[in-house]
VOBA-1610 file (N, C-alpha, C; in pm, whole numbers, padded with zeros to 5 digits, always signed):
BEGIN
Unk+03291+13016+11640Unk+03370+13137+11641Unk+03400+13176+11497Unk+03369+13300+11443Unk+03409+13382+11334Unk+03525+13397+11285Unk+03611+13457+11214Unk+03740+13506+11184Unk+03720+13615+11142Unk+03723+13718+11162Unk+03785+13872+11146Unk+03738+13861+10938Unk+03710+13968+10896Unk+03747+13982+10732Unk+03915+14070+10741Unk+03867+14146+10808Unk+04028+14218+10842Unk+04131+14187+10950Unk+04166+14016+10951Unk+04223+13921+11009Unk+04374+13954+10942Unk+04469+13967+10986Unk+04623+13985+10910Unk+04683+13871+10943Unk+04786+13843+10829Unk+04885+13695+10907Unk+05025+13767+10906Unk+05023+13926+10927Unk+05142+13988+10926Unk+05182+13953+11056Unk+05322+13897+11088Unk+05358+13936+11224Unk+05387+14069+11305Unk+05328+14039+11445Unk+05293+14210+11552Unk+05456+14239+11537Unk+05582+14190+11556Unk+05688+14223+11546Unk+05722+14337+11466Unk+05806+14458+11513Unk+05853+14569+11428Unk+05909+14499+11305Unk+05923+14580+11219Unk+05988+14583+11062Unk+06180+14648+11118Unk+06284+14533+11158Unk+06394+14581+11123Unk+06421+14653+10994Unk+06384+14641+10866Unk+06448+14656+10730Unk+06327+14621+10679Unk+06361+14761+10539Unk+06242+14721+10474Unk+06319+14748+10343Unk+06276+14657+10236Unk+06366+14666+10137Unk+06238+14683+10011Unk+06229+14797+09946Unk+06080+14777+09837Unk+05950+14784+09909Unk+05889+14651+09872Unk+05789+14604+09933Unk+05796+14497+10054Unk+05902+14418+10061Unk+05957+14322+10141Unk+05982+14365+10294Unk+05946+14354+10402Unk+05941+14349+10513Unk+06019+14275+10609Unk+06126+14344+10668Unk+06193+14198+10730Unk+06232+14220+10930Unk+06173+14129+10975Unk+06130+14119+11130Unk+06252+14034+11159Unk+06241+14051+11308Unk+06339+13970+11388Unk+06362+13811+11349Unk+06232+13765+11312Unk+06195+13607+11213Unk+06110+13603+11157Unk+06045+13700+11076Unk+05948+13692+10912Unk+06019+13750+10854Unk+05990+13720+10758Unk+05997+13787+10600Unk+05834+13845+10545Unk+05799+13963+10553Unk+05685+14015+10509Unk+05685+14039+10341Unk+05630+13946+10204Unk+05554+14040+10114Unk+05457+14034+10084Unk+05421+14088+09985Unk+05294+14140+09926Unk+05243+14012+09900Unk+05300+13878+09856Unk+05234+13780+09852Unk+05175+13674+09971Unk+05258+13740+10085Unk+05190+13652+10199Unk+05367+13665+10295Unk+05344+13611+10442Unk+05396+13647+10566Unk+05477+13472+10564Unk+05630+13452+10585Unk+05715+13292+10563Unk+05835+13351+10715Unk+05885+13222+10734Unk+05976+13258+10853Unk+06120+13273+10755Unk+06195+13362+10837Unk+06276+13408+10798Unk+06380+13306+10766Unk+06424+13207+10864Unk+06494+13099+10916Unk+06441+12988+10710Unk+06600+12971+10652Unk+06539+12873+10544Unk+06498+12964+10439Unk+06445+13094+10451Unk+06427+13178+10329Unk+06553+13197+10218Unk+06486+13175+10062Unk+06609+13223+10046Unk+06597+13386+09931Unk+06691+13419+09958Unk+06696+13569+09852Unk+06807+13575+09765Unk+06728+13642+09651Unk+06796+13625+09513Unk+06813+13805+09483Unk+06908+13855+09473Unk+06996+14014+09425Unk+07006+14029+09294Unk+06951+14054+09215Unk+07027+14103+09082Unk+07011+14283+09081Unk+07127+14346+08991Unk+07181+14441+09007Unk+07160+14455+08857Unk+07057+14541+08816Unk+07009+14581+08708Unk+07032+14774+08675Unk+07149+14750+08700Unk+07182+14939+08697Unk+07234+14922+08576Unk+07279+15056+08476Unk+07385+15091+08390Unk+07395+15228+08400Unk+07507+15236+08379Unk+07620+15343+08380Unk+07615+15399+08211Unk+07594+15512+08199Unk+07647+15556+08058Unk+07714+15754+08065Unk+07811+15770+07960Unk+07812+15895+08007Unk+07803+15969+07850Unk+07770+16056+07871Unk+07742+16121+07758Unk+07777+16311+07784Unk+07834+16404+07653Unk+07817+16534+07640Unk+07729+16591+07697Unk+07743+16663+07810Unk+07592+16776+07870Unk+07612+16893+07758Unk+07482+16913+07766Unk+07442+17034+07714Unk+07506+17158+07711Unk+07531+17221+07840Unk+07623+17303+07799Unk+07681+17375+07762Unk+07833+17183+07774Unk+07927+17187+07669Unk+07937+17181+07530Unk+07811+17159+07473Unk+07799+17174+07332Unk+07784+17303+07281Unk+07657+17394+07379Unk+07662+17510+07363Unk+07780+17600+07361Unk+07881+17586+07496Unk+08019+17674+07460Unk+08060+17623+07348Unk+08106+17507+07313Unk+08194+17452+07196Unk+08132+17564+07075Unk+08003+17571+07060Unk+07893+17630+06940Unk+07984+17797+06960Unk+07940+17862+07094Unk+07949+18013+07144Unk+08085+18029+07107Unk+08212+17950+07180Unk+08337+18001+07160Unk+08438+17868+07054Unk+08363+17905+06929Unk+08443+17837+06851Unk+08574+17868+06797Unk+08689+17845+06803Unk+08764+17710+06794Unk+08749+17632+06917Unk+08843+17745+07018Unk+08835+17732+07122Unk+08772+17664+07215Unk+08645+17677+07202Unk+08560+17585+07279Unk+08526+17426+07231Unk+08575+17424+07108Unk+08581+17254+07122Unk+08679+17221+07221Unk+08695+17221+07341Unk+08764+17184+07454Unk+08668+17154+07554Unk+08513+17209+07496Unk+08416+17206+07620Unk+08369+17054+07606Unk+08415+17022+07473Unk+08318+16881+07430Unk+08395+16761+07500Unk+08521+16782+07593Unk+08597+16696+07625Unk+08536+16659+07751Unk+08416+16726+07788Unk+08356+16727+07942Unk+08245+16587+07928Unk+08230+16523+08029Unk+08136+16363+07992Unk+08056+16386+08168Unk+07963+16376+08132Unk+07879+16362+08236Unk+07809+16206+08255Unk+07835+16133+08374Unk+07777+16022+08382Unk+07634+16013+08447Unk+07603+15914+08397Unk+07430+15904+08460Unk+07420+15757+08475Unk+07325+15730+08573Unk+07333+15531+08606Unk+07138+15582+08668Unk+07133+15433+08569Unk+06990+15448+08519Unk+06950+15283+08530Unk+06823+15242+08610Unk+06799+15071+08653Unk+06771+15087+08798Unk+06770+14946+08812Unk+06743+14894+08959Unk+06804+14805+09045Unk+06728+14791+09132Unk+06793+14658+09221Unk+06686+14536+09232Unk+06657+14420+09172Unk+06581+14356+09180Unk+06575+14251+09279Unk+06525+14267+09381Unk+06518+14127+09489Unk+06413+14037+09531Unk+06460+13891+09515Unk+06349+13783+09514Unk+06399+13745+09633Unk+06195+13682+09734Unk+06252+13605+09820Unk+06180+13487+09806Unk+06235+13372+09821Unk+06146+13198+09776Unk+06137+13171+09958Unk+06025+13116+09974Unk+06007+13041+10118Unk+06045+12908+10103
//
């Protein structure tokens, strides 16, 4: 007897959650490196975001347009959060 070339060791079970690339079934854990039971897996979270805020545009422009006055526009801070979420799973 043969084996398939396009043989999968994905489990037929739906995908509850899919996180990235990571696949996660009622009891697998699906990735890209290969198909482990869920049961005993373990997963690792790191939280690779940052936060920074900086002058929009704009407010520099009014501050420029209605000077004195508008240096009041420069008191405006716009935040932006910039990164990821990195998650490992070990079998």
């Amino acid at each position: 007897m043969s084996v398939s070339p396009y043989a999968t060791t994905e489990p037929v079970e739906p995908y509850l959650m899919q996180i990235g690339d990571i696949g996660i079934t009622r009891s697998w854990v699906v990735t890209p490196r290969g198909t482990a039971p869920l049961r005993g897996s373990e997963w690792y979270i790191v939280n690779r975001t940052a936060y920074t805020s900086a002058i929009p545009v704009w407010a520099i422009v009014l501050a420029i347009v209605m000077f004195p006055i508008g240096l009041l526009f420069l008191m405006a801070k716009e935040q932006r959060v910039t990164g990821w979420i990195e998650v490992t799973v070990r079998r």
